[in-house]
N, C-alpha and C positions, 0 to 999 in steps of 0.2 A: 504494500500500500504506500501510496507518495502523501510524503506530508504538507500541507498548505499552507503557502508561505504567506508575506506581509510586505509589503515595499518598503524596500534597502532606503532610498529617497524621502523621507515623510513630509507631507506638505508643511508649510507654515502653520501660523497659528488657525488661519482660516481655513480647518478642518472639511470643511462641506463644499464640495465644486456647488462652482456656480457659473462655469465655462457650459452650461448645457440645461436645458429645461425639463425639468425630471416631474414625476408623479408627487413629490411630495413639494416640490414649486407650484403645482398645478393645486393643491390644497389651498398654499399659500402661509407655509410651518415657518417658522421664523425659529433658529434654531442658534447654539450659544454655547460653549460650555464655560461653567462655573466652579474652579477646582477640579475632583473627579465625578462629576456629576454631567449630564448634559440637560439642559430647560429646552423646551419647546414653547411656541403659544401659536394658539391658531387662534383667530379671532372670527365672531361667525359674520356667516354668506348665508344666502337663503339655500343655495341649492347646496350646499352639507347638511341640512337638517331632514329629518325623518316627516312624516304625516303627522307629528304632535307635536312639530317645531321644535324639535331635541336637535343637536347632532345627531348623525345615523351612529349606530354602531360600526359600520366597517368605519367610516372616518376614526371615531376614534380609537380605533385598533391599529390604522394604520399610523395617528398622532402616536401611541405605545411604543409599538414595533420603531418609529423612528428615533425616539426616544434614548430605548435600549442600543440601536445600531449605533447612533451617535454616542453613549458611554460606552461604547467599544473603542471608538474612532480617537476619543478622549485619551482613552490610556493606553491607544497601538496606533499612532499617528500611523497612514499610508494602510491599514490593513481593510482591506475586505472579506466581507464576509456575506452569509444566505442566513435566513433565519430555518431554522430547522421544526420547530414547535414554539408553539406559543399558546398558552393559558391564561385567558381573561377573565375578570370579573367584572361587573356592569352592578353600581350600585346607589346610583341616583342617574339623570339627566338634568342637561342646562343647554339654554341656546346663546348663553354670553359667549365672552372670552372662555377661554380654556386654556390652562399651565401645566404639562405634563416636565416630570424630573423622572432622568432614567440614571440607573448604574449599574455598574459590573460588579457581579454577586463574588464570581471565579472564574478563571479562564484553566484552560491544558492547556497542553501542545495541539489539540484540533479543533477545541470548542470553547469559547463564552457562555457563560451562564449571565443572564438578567432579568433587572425586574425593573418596571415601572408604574408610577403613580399619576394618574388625572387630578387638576382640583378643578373648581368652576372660581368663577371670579369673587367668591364670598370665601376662599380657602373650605371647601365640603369637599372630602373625597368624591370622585365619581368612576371611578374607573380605576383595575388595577391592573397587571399583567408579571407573568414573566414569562422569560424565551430562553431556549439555548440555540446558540446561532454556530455554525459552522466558518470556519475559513476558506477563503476563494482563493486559487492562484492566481497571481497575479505575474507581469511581465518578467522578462531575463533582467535579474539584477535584485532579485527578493533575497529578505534572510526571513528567518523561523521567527516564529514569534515567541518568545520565552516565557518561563512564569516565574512568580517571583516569590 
């Protein structure tokens, strides 16, 4: 089995390309990190919300999931990875603002472990998750990613 590496290179501090319009631009995540932690905030649109003028679920599973990948991104500048699983939990709704915090539980040599937390603009839990995400190979010129 080949092990999956991390870019040799690791970007700047500005962790999240933005040379390119992605699915989580097309949300409109405003994304940050904070120490080892990463913040999101998506602020609402009408067309994220559900028929009871919530956020949908998938929106905010994909705010989660971005969450976590960016506390990956956080503490293995240049690494890529796939989410492999992910466990939600849904425990209020809101159509304001939304501030999701993701970190990194544990990492291997092939996997991250994480979890993250939804609040609404009042600080109420709404949402929580974790993932364990896989490592993607990346271009000639990668090293492993190590644990610590």
């Amino acid at each position: 089995m080949t092990d999956l590496t991390c870019a040799a290179n690791a970007p700047g501090p500005d962790m999240f390309p933005r040379d390119r319009y992605t699915f989580q631009e097309f949300l409109g995540l405003e994304r940050w990190v904070d120490g080892e932690v990463v913040r999101v905030r998506l602020r609402h649109r009408p067309e994220l919300m559900n028929y009871i003028d919530s956020f949908h679920g998938g929106v905010l599973m994909s705010v989660l999931d971005a969450a976590m990948a960016g506390a990956i991104r956080a503490q293995m500048p240049g690494c890529s990875m796939v989410t492999i699983d992910m466990a939600t939990h849904f425990m209020g709704s809101t159509r304001g603002e939304i501030n999701a915090v993701g970190r990194l539980l544990k990492r291997t040599r092939t996997l991250c472990f994480c979890a993250a937390d939804i609040y609404d603009e009042a600080g109420e839990l709404i949402a929580s998750a974790t993932g364990s995400f896989k490592y993607r190979p990346v271009a000639a010129g990668a090293v492993q990613p190590t644990r610590e």
